[in-house]
C-alpha positions in Angstrom: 160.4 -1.1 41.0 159.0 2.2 41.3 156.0 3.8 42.8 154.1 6.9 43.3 152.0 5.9 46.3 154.1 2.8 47.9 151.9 2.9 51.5 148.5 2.6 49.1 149.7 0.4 46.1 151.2 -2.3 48.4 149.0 -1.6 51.6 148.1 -5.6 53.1 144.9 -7.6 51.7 143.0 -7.3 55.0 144.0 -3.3 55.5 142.6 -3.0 52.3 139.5 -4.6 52.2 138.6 -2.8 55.6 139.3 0.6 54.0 137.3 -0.5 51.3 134.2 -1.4 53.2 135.0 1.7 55.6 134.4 3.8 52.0 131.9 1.7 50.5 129.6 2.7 53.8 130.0 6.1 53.6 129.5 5.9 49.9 125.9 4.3 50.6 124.8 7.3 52.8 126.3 9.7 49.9 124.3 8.5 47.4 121.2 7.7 49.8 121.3 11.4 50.6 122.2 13.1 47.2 121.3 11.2 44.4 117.4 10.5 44.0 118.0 7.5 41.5 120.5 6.0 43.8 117.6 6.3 46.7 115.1 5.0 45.0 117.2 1.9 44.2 118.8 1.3 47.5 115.8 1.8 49.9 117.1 0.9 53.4 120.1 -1.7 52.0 123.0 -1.5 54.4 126.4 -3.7 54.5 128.5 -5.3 57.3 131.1 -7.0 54.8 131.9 -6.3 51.4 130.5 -10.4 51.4 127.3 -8.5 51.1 128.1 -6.3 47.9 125.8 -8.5 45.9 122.8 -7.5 47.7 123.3 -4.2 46.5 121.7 -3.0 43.0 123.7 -2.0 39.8 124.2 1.4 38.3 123.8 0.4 34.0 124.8 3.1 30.8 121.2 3.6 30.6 121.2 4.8 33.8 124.2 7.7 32.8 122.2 8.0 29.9 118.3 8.4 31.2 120.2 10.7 33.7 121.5 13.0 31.5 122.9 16.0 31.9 122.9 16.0 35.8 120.7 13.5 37.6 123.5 11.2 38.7 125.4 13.9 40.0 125.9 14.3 44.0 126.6 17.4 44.5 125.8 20.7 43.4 126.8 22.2 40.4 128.6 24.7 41.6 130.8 22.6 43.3 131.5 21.1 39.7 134.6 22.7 38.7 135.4 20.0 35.7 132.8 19.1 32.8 133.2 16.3 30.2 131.0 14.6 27.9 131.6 10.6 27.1 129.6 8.1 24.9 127.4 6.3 26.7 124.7 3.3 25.5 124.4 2.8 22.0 126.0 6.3 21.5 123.8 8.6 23.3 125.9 11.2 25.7 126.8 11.5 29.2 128.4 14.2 31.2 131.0 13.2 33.6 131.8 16.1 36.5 134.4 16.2 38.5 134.6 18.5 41.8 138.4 19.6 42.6 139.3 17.2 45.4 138.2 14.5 42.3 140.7 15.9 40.2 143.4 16.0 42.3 142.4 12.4 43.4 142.6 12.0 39.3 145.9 12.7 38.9 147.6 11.2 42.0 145.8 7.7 40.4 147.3 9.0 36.9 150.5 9.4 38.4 150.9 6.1 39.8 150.1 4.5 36.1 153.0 7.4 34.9 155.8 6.0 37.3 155.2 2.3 37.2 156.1 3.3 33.9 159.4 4.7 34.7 157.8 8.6 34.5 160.2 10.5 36.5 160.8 14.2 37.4 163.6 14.6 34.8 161.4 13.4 31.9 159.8 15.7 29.2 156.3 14.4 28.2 154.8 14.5 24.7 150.9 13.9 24.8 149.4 13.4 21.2 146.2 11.5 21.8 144.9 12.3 18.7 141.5 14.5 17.2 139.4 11.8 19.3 137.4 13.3 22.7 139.6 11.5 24.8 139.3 13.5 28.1 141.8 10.9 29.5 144.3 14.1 28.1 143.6 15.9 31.5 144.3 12.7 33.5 147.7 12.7 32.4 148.8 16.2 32.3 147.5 16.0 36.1 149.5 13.4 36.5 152.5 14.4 34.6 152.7 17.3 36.9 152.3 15.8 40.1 155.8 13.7 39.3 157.1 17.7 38.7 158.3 16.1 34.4 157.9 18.7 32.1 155.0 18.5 30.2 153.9 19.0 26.1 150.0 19.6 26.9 149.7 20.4 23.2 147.8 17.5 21.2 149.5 18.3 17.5 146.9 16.6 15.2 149.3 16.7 12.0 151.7 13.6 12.2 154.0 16.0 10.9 154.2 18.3 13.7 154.4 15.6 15.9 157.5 14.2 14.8 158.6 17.9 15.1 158.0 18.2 18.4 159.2 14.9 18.7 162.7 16.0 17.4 162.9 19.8 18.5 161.8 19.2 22.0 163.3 15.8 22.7 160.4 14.4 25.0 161.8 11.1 26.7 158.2 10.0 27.3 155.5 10.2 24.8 151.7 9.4 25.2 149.6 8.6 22.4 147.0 5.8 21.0 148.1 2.8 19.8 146.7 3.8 15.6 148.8 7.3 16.1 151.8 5.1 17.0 151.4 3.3 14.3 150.9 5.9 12.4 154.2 7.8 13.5 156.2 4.5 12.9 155.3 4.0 9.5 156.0 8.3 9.2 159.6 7.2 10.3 160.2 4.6 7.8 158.9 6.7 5.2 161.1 9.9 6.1 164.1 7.7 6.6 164.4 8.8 10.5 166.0 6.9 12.6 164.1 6.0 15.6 167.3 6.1 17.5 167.9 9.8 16.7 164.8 10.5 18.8 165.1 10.6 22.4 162.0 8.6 23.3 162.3 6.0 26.5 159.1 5.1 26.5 155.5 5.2 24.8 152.8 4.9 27.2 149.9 3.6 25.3 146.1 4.9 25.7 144.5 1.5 25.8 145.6 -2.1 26.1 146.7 -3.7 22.6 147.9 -6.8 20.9 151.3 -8.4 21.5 152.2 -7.7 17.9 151.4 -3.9 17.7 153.3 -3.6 20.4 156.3 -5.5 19.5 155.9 -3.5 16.3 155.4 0.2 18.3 158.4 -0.7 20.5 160.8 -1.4 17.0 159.0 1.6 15.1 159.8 4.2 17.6 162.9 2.7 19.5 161.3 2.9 22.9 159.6 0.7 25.8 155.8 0.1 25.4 153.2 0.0 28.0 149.4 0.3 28.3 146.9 1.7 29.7 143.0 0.3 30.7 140.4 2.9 31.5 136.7 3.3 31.2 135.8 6.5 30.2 132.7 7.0 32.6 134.9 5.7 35.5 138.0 6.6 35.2 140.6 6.4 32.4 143.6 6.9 33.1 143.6 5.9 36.9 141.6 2.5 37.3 144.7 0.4 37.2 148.4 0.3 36.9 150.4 -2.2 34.3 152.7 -3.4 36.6 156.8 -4.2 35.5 155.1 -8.0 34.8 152.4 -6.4 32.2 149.5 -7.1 34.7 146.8 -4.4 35.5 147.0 -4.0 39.0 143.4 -2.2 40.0 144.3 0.6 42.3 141.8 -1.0 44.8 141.9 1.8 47.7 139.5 3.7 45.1 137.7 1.1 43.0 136.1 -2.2 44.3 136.0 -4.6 41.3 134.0 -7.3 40.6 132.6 -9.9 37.4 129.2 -10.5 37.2 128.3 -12.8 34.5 131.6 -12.4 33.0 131.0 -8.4 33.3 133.3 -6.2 34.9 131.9 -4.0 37.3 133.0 -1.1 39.2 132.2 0.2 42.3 134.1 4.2 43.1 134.8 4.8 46.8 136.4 8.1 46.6 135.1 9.9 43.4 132.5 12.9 45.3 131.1 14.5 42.0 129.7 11.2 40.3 130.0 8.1 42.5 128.8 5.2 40.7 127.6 2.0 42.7 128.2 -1.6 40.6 128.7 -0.1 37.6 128.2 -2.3 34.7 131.0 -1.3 32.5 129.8 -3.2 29.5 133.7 -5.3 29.3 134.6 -8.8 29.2 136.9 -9.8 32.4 138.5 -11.8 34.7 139.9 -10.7 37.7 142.4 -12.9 39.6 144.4 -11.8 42.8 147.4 -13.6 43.2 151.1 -12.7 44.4 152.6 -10.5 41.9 156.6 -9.9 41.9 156.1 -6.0 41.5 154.4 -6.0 45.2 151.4 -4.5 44.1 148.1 -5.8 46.3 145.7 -4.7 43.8 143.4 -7.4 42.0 144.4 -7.8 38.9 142.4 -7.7 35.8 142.7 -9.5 32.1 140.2 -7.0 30.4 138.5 -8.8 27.2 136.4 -7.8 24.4 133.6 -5.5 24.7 130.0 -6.7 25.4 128.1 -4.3 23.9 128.8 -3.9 20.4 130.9 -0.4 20.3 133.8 0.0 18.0 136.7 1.9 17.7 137.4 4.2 14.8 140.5 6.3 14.7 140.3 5.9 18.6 136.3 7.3 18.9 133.7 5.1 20.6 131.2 4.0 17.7 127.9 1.7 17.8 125.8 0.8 14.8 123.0 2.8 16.3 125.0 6.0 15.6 125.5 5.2 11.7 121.8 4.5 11.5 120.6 8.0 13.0 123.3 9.8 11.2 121.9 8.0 7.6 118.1 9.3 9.2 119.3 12.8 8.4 119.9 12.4 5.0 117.7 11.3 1.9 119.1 7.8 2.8 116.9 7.5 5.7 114.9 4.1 6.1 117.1 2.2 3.6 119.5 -0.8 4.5 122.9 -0.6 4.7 126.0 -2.5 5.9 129.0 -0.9 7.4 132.8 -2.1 7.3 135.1 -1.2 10.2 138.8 -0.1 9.8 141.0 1.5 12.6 140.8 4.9 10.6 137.4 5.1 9.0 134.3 3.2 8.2 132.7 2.6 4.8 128.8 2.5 4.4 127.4 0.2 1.9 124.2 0.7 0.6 121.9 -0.9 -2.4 121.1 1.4 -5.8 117.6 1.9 -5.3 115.0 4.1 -7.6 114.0 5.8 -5.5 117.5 7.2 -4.1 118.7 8.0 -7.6 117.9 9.5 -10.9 119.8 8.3 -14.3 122.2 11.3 -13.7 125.9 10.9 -12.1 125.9 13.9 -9.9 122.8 13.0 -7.6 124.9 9.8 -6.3 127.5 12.0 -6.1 125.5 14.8 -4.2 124.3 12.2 -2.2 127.4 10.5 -1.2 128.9 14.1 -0.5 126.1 14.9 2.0 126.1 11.3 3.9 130.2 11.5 4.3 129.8 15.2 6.0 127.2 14.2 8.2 129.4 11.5 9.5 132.3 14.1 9.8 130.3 16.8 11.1 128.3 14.7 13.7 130.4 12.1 15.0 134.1 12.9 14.1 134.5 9.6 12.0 135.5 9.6 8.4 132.9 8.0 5.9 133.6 6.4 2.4 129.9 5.4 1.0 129.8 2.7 -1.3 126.8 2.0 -3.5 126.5 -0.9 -4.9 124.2 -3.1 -7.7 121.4 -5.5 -5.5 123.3 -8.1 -7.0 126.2 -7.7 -5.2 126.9 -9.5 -2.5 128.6 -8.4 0.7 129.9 -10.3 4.0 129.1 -7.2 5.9 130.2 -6.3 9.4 127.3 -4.7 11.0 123.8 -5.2 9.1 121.0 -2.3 10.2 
């Protein structure tokens, strides 16, 4: 079993839960003190126990997002030496800051997730997270650095450079999402390469998948799979560890976790730029905290679906919201459409109507031309735009 920060990941259940109530105070008179939201909320509430957690009020996405750019940061902005942006409620943006002690807190949490999966000094690691804003890229060279590996912070895009890279530089460890693993192992099959002839040991996966895409990563690319859990506006990678048993194992000396209505919310006790208190994270859970062979104390969490309607396409964060504003700059605007969800694209479905079209070809192609671009251009996500007869009948995914 291997560890990056034995003393914290295996530290006893009542040392633990006295450091987190220790840090949960001092977190209170933080945000009391800095954050005028956070004030307003909290009034005079105080706790003894972390039995008294539920007293205290949640922190929601609308929150990030009312609070946009800065309001929910707690310190000054000069002392915000790390900017990026997320996708908060229904697709509107947040800024997430970081002050330097938080990134160095960033990637010792990172480098815990790298080691428990076998990330050593001697390792080179690839990174190839894709075109998606994933700022989780930072997390890991962090972390990748801290173990002293050698590290590819290049993100090739082009599945053919990465199997380049994959061959010329022999990286023992490679990061990536689960749909540009899949990706590479069908590039494999197709080339004839032998997964064998690359020197991969393990794939560390961005976020948490099904059995079967693993199974078929692990026999695609030759190499040990494991997964990640994150969320974005918390922390991702760093929230947990997947353990030698395949259980995330909360890395509870910086998070308190809890389920509220079959929620999982998340409470940071170290992070100084943007603390968040109960944070409604918007993901299905359970969170159970028995023994675990690894030795890890952690709670540990069995993430589910998401509760708020967001997608993934080609690894981007996407609510039906977003297609509808994107279709309101266009001459589409106002009219119904259904939407169809794939890993790598979406395809928009909307009725022939007179007053979209003309009796001439090129003003449907015109028009799906402009809507596909605006998609591309404002959100990152491929469009195909379908129109079809009102006759035609569709078991759509999403209905606006």
């Amino acid at each position: 079993m291997s560890f990056f920060d034995r003393r914290n990941e295996m530290m006893p259940r009542a040392q633990l839960e006295q450091l987190q109530l220790e840090r949960l105070q001092a977190l209170l008179v933080r945000l009391k003190r800095n954050v005028r939201r956070c004030r307003e909320k909290l009034g005079e509430a105080r706790v003894q126990s972390l039995d008294e957690l539920e007293r205290l009020p949640f922190t929601t996405p609308e929150d990030l997002a009312q609070c946009f750019p800065y309001g929910m940061f707690a310190f000054p902005l000069r002392e915000i030496i790390r900017l990026h942006t997320a996708v908060g409620a229904e697709g509107k943006p947040l800024v997430i800051g970081h002050t330097r002690n938080d990134l160095l807190e960033w990637g010792r949490l990172a480098g815990r997730q790298l080691v428990a999966g076998g990330v050593t000094a001697n390792d080179v690691v690839q990174i190839g997270l894709g075109p998606s804003n994933y700022p989780g890229l930072s997390g890991y060279v962090l972390g990748a650095e801290l173990i002293e590996a050698s590290v590819i912070a290049e993100d090739p895009l082009h599945l053919d450079y990465q199997l380049a890279t994959l061959q010329s530089y022999r990286p023992t460890i490679l990061i990536t999402t689960p749909t540009n693993a899949i990706e590479l192992t069908r590039l494999l099959e197709q080339r004839r390469v032998d997964p064998q002839s690359l020197h991969l040991r393990t794939v560390l996966l961005s976020r948490q998948t099904d059995t079967e895409t693993r199974d078929l990563i692990a026999a695609g690319l030759f190499a040990a799979v494991k997964c990640n859990f994150g969320v974005r506006e918390v922390s991702d990678p760093g929230l947990c560890v997947e353990c030698e048993s395949g259980r995330f194992h909360v890395n509870e000396d910086h998070f308190l976790v809890e389920v509220q209505d079959g929620e999982l919310v998340v409470t940071t006790l170290c992070r100084e730029a943007m603390p968040m208190l109960r944070y409604r994270t918007r993901v299905a859970c359970e969170i159970s905290r028995e023994k675990c062979p690894c030795g890890r104390t952690g709670a540990v969490i069995h993430p589910g679906p998401r509760l708020d309607g967001r997608r993934l396409v080609n690894e981007t964060p996407l609510y039906e919201r977003q297609v509808a504003e994107v279709l309101a700059q266009t001459e589409a605007a106002g009219h119904p459409f259904q939407i169809e969800v794939s890993d790598r694209h979406i395809v928009v479905r909307m009725d022939m109507c007179e007053d979209l079209f003309s009796d001439t070809i090129w003003v449907v192609e015109r028009l799906t031309h402009v809507i596909e671009s605006e998609f591309l251009a404002r959100l990152g996500i491929e469009a195909r735009v379908v129109f079809t007869s009102p006759r035609q009948k569709h078991k759509p995914e999403t209905v606006a």
